[in-house]
Short mmCIF file of the C-alpha atoms (twelve columns), coordinates in Angstrom:
data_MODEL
# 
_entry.id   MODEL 
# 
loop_
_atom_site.group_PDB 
_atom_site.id 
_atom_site.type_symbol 
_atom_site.label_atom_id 
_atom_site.label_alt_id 
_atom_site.label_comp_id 
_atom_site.label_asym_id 
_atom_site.label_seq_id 
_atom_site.Cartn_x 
_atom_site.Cartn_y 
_atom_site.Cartn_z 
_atom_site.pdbx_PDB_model_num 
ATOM 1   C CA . UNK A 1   -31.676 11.631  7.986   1 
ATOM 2   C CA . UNK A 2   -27.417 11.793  8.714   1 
ATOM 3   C CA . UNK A 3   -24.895 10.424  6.821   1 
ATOM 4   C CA . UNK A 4   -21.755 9.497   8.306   1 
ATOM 5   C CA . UNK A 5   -19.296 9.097   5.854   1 
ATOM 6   C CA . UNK A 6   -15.543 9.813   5.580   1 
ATOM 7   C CA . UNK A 7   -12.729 9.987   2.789   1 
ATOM 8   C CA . UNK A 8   -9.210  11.158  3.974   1 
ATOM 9   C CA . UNK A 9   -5.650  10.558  2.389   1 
ATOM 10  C CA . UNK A 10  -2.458  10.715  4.084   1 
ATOM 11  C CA . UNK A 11  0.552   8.631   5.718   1 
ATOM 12  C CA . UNK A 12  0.601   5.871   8.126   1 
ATOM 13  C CA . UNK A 13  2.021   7.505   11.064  1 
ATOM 14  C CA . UNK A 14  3.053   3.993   12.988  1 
ATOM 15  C CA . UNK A 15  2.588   -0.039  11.864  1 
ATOM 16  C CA . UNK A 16  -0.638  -1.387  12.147  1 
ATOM 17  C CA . UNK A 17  -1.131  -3.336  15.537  1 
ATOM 18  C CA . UNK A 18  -3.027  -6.840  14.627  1 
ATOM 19  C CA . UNK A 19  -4.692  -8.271  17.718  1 
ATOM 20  C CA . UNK A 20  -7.835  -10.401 18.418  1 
ATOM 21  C CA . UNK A 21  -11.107 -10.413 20.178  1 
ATOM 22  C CA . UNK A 22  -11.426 -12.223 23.082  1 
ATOM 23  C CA . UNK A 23  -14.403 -13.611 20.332  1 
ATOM 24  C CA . UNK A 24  -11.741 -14.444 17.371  1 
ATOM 25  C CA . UNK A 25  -12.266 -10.744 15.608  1 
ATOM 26  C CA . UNK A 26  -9.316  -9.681  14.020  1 
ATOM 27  C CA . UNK A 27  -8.541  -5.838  14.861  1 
ATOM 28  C CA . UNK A 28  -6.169  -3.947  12.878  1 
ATOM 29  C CA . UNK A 29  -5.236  -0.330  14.486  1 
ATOM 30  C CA . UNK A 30  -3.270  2.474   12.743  1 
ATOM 31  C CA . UNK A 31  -2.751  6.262   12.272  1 
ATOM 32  C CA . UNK A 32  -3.271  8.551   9.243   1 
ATOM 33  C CA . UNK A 33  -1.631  12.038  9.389   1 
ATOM 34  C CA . UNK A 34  -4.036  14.382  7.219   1 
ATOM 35  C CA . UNK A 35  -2.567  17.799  6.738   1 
ATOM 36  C CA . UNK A 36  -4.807  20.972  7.003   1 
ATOM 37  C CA . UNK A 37  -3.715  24.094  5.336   1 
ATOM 38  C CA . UNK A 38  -3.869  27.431  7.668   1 
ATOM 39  C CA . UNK A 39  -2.231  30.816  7.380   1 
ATOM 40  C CA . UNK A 40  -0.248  31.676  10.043  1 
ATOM 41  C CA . UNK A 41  -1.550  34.858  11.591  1 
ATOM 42  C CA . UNK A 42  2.008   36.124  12.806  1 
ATOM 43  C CA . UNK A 43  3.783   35.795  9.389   1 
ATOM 44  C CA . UNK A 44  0.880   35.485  6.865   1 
ATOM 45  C CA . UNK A 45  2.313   32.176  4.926   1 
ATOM 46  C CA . UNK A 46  0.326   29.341  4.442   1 
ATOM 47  C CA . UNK A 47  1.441   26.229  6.596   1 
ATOM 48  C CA . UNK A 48  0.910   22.497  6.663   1 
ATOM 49  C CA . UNK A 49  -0.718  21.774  9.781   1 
ATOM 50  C CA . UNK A 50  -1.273  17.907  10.343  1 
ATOM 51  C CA . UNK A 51  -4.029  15.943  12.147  1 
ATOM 52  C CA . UNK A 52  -3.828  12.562  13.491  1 
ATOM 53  C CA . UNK A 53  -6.344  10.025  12.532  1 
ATOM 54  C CA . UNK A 54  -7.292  6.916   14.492  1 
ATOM 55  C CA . UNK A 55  -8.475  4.521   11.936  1 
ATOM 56  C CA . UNK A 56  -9.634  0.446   12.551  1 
ATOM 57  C CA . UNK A 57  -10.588 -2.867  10.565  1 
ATOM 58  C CA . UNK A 58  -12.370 -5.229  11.906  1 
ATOM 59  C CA . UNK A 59  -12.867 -8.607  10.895  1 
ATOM 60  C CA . UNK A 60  -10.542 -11.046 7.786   1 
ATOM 61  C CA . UNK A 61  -9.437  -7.744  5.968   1 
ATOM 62  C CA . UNK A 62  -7.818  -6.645  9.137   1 
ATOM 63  C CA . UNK A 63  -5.149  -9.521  9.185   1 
ATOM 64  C CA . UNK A 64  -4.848  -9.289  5.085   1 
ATOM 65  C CA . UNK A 65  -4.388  -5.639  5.187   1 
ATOM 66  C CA . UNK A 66  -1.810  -6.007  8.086   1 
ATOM 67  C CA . UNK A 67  -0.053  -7.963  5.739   1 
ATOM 68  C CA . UNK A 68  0.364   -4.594  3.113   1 
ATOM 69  C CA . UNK A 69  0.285   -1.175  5.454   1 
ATOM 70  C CA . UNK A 70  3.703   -0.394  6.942   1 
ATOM 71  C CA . UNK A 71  4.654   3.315   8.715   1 
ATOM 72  C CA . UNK A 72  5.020   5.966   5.887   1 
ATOM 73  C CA . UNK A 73  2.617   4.677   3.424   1 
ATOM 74  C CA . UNK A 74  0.149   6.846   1.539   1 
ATOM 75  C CA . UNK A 75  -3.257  5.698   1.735   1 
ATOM 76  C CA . UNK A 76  -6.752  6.877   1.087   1 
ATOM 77  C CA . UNK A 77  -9.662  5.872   3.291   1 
ATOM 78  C CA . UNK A 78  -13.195 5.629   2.811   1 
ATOM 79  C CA . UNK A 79  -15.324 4.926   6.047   1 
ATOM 80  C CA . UNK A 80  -17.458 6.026   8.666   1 
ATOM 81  C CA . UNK A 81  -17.036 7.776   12.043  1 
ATOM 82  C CA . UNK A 82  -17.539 6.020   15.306  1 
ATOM 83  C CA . UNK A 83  -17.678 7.909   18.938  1 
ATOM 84  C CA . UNK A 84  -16.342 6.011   21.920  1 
ATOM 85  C CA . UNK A 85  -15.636 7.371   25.670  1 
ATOM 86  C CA . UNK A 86  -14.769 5.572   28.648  1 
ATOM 87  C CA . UNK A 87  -12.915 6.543   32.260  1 
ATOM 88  C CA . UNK A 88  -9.874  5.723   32.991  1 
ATOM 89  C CA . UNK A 89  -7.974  6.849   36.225  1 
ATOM 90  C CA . UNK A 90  -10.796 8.815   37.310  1 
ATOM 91  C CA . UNK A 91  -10.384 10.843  34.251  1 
ATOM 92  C CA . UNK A 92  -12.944 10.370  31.147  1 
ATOM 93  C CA . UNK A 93  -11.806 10.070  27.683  1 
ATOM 94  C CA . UNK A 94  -12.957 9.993   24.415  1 
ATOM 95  C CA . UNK A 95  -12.191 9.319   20.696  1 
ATOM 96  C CA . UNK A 96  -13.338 9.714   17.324  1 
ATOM 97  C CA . UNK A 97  -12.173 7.342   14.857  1 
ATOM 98  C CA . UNK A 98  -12.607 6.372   11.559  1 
ATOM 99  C CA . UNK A 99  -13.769 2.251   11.162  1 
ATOM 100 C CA . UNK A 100 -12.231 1.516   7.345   1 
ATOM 101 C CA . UNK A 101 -14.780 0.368   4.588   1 
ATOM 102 C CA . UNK A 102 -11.833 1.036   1.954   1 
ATOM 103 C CA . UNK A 103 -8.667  1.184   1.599   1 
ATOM 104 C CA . UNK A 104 -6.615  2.548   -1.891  1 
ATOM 105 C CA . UNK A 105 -3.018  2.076   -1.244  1 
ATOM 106 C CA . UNK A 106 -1.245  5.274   -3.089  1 
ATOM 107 C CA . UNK A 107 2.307   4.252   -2.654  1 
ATOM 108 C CA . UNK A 108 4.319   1.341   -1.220  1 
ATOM 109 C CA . UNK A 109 7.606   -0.363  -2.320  1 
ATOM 110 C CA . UNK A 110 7.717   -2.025  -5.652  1 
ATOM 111 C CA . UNK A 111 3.736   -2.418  -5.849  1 
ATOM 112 C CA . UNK A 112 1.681   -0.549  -8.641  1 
ATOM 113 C CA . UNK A 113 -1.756  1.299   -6.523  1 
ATOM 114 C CA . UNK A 114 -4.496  -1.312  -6.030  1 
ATOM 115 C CA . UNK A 115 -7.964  -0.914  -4.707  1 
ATOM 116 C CA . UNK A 116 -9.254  -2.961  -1.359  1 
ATOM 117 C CA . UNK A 117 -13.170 -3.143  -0.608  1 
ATOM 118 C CA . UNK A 118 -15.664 -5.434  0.932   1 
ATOM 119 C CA . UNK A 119 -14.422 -7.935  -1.603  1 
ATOM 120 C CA . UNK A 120 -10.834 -8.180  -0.374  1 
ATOM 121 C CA . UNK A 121 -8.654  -7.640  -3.342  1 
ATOM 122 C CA . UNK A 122 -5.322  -7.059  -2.229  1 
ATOM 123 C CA . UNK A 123 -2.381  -5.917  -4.302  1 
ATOM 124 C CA . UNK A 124 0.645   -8.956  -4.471  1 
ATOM 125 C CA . UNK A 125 3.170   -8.160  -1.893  1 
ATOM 126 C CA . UNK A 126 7.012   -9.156  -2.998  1 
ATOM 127 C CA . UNK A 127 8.288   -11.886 -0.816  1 
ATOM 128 C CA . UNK A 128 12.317  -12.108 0.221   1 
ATOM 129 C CA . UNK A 129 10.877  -16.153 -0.714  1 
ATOM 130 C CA . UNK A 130 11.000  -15.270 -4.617  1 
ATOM 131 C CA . UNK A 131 13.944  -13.800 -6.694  1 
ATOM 132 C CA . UNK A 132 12.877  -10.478 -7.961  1 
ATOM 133 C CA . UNK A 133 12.431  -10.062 -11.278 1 
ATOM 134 C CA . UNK A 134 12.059  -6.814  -13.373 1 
ATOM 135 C CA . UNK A 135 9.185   -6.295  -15.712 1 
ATOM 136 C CA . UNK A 136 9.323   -4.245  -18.855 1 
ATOM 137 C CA . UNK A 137 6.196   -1.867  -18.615 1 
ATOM 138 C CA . UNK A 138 3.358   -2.950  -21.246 1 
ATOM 139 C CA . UNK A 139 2.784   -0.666  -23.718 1 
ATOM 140 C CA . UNK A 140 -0.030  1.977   -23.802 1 
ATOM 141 C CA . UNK A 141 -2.917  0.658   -26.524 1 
ATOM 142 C CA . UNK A 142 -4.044  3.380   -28.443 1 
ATOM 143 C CA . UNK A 143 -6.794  5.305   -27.208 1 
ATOM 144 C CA . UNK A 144 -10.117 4.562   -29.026 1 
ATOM 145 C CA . UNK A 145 -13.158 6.725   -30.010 1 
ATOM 146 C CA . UNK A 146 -15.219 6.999   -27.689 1 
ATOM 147 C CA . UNK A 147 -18.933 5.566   -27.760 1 
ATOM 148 C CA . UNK A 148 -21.798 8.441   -28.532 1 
ATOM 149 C CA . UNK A 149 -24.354 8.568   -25.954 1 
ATOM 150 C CA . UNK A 150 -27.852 9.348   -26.985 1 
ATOM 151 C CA . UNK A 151 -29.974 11.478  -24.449 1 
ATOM 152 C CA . UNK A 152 -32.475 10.525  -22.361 1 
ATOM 153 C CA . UNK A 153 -36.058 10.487  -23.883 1 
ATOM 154 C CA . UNK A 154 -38.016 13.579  -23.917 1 
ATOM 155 C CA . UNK A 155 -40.713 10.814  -21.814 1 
ATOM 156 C CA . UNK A 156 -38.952 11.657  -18.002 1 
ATOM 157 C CA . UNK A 157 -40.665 13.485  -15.648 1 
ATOM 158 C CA . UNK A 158 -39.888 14.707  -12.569 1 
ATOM 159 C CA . UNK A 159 -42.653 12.672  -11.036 1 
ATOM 160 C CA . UNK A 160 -40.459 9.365   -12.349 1 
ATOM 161 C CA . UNK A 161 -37.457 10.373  -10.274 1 
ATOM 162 C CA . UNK A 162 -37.137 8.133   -7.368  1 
ATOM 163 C CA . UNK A 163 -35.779 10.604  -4.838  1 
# 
């Protein structure tokens, strides 16, 4: 058994590109930059070191996400790794990128964080359509008790595990 799962947050390097199949599938391309954190051996200080991240949407959440991602936004990313290689000018390539399952946008202009998954819910974008209008924060309820949990019966055996 593998898994192949991801999780990385970072920036938008570049605006998503939007294009189409030659089947109708919407495609929505963009980079992350993910920063690693090293020690440089000639001074000893820890540095920032960033990696690039190839990451694509396929499908109706590509064209709604377009819609919200912009260059500079911090995002995190839940997904899956896909291999690809091909030849080009007699020289072969390859890639490893990361095909989105989820997106959780962690900053953007004027929109609270918001959550995206398989069943595309998308954060309202302000249109230059609408006059803006400023919103007085709600405010907090109090916090309540929380519920007691009783424990699991003394009647669970390691035989009734699943797994």
């Amino acid at each position: 058994m593998s898994i192949n799962r991801v999780n990385i947050s970072g920036n938008l390097t570049r605006d998503p590109e939007l294009r189409s199949t030659p089947g109708g599938t919407q495609v929505l391309t963009f980079g992350v930059a993910v920063n690693d954190r090293r020690r440089n051996s000639q001074t000893g200080e820890w540095e920032d070191v960033p990696n690039f991240i190839e990451c694509v949407v396929f499908g109706a959440r590509a064209q709604a996400l377009s819609r919200f991602l912009s260059k500079g936004a911090k995002v995190a990313i839940e997904g899956k790794l896909r291999y690809s290689s091909w030849e080009r000018d007699g020289q072969k390539r390859s890639k490893i990128e990361v095909v989105v399952d989820e997106v959780e946008f962690l900053s953007s202009r004027n929109q609270s964080p918001s959550r995206t998954t398989g069943q595309s819910t998308y954060a309202a974008k302000p249109s230059s359509n609408y006059p803006q209008q400023d919103y007085a924060p709600s405010t907090p309820k109090p916090a309540s008790q929380p519920a007691s949990q009783t424990p699991p019966s003394a009647d669970v055996f390691d035989e009734d595990i699943p797994f």
